[in-house]
N, C-alpha and C positions, 0 to 999 in steps of 0.2 A: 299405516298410522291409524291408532282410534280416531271415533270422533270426536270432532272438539265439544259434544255435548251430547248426551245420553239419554234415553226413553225407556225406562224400564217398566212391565204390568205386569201387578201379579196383587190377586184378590181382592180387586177393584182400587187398590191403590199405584198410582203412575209415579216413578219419583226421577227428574228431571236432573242429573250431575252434569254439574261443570267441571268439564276434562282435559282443563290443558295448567296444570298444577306448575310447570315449568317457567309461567308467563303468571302466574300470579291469577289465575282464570280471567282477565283483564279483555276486556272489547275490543277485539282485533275484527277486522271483516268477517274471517273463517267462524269463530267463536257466533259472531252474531246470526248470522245465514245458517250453521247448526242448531242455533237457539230457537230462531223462528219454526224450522221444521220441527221440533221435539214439540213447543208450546201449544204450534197446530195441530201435532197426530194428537195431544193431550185433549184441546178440546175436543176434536173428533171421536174419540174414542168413549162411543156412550155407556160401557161398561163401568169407568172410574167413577169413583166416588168421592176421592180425595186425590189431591197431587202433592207431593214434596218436592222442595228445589232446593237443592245443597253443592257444594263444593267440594271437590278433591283437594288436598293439599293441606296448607297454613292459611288460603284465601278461600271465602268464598265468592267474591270479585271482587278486585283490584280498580274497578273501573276501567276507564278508558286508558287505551297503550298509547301514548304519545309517539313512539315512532311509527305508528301505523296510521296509513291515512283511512281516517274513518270517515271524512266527509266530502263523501263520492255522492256520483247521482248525476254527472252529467251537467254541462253549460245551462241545461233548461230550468234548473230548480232555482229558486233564489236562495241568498247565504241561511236564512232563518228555516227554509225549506229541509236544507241540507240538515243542519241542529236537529232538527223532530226527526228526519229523516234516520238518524242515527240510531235514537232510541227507540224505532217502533220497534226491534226486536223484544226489547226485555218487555216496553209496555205492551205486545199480546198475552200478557200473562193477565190481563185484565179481560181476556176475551172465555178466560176458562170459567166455564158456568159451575163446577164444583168449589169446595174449597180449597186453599191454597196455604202449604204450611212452610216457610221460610225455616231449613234447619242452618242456620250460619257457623257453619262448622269452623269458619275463621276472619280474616279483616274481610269487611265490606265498607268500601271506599267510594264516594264519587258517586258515578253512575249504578257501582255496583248496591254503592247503600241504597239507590234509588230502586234498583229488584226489589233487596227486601222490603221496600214501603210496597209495593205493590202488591206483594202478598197479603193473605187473609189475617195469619197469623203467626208471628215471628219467635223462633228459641235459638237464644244467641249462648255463642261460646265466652265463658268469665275471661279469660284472657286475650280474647280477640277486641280491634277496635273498632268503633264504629262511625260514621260520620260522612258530611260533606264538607269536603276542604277547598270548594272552588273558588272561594276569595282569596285563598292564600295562594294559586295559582294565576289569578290576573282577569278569573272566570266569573260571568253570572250564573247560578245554578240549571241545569237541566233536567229531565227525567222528570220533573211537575215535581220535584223533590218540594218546591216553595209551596206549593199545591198541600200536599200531603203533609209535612213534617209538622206544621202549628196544629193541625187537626188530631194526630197523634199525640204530640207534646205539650199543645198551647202556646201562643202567640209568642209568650216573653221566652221560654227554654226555645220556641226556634228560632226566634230571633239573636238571642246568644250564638246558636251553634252554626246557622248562618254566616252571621256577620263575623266572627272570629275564625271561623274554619277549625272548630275544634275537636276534634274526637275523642268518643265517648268508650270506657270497657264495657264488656260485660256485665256487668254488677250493675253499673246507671244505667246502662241502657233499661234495665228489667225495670228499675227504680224510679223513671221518669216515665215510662208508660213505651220504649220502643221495640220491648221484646215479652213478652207472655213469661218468660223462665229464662234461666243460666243454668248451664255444667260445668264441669270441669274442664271435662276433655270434646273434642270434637265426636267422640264414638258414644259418648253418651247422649249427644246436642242428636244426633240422627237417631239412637233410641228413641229418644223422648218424642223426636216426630213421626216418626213408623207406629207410638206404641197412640198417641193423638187421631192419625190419620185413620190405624185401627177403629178406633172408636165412632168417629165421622160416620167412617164405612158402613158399619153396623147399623147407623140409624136411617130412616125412613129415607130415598134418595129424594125425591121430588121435592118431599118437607124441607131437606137441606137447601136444594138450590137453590126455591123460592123462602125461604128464609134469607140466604144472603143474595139473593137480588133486591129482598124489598128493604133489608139492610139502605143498601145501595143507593136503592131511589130516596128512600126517607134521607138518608145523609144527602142526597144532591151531591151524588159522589161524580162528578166528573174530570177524572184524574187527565184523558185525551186535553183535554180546553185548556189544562195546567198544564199539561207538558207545551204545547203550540206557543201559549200565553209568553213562556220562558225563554223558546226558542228565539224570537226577535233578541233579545238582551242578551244573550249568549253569542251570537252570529256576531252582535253589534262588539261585544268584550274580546273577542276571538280575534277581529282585523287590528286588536291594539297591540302596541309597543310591550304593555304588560302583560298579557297575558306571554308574548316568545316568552319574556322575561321571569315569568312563575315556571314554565316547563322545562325551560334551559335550567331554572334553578334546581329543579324538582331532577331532572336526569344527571346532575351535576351535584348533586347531594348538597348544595347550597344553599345557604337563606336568597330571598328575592330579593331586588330594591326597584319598589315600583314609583312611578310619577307620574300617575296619570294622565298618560299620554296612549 
């Protein structure tokens, strides 16, 4: 079997595919433990000068698989422990000292919309959706999604797509600030970032890095603190009645009926 995620170099650009198109590229154990190994040779690898993360298929993450137990780790973690614990795969992509180009060649859902926020810079597909819908599930958000998303959008549009669980196309997305560009198709959204990362490449490497590290620092970017922060209220949403009751709904193709409980 391939792997569930992929590391490819060539002319200083690394581009990182999610390969299990069957499951919707969706966070299953296997999925994550591939991720983390691809994320790491990327930093490692002091050749690149750009990386790309994209998806095979109709998804480029589905988010979390609910029939997989994702939150392993052993008696010794506490429940909020286990929540961060889940996401450090996708957030080492905060650990790549180059730039980072999000090509969402289709739905990013969930944790998986929570990748693309951690990219540098994101080109979404026009007919793909995008969002976090963990309210409609029974969930508090993870991924430092609450972290990132107003800083992108502004306070009022995330707090809309928050609180509703609503997902956004292609087209808004571009149009509220969550994606740099739209295509059409998914073969043009990886154009557009191979022909981006090209360009990166090309200029000065060092200038680049410290360019978006001091980014970084000037923004008081601490996306880690935002994910942790989230983690307690998620562990806390996860032991409730509503949340089985948004995932039962959600695998049952049903509306939920929650009661807060």
């Amino acid at each position: 079997m391939e792997d569930a995620v992929t590391l490819t170099c060539s002319d200083g650009i690394g581009v990182i595919t999610l390969n299990r198109p069957d499951n919707r590229n969706s966070m299953t154990p296997e999925l994550l433990e591939s991720f983390s190994y691809a994320a790491n040779a990327a930093r490692e690898n002091r050749e690149l000068r750009a990386v790309v993360i994209t998806g095979r298929g109709r998804c480029f993450s589905a988010g979390a698989d609910f029939k997989s137990n994702l939150q392993t780790g052993g008696e010794h973690l506490l429940d909020h422990e286990r929540s961060f614990q889940m996401y450090e795969p996708f957030l080492s992509v905060l650990d790549i000292e180059v730039p980072v180009i999000g090509a969402l060649n289709g739905h990013a859902v969930g944790g998986g919309f929570g990748l693309s926020l951690v990219c540098d810079i994101r080109i979404a597909h026009r007919g793909s959706k995008y969002g976090a819908n963990f309210t409609k599930l029974g969930l508090s958000p993870g991924m430092s999604i609450s972290y990132l998303l107003p800083r992108l959008v502004g306070v009022s549009r995330a707090n809309e797509l928050l609180f509703t669980g609503r997902l956004v196309m292609g087209d808004e997305a571009e149009r509220i600030g969550l994606a740099s560009s739209t295509y059409e198709t998914p073969e043009e959204v990886l154009e557009e970032a191979m022909a981006m990362a090209t360009t990166i490449a090309s200029n000065a490497p060092v200038a680049v890095r410290l360019t978006k590290q001091g980014m970084r620092e000037q923004l008081g970017w601490d996306v880690r603190a935002g994910a942790h922060r989230e983690s307690f209220a998620q562990a806390a949403t996860l032991k409730m009645q509503d949340a089985k009751e948004g995932m039962a709904a959600l695998l049952e193709k049903r509306k939920p009926e929650f009661h807060g409980k």
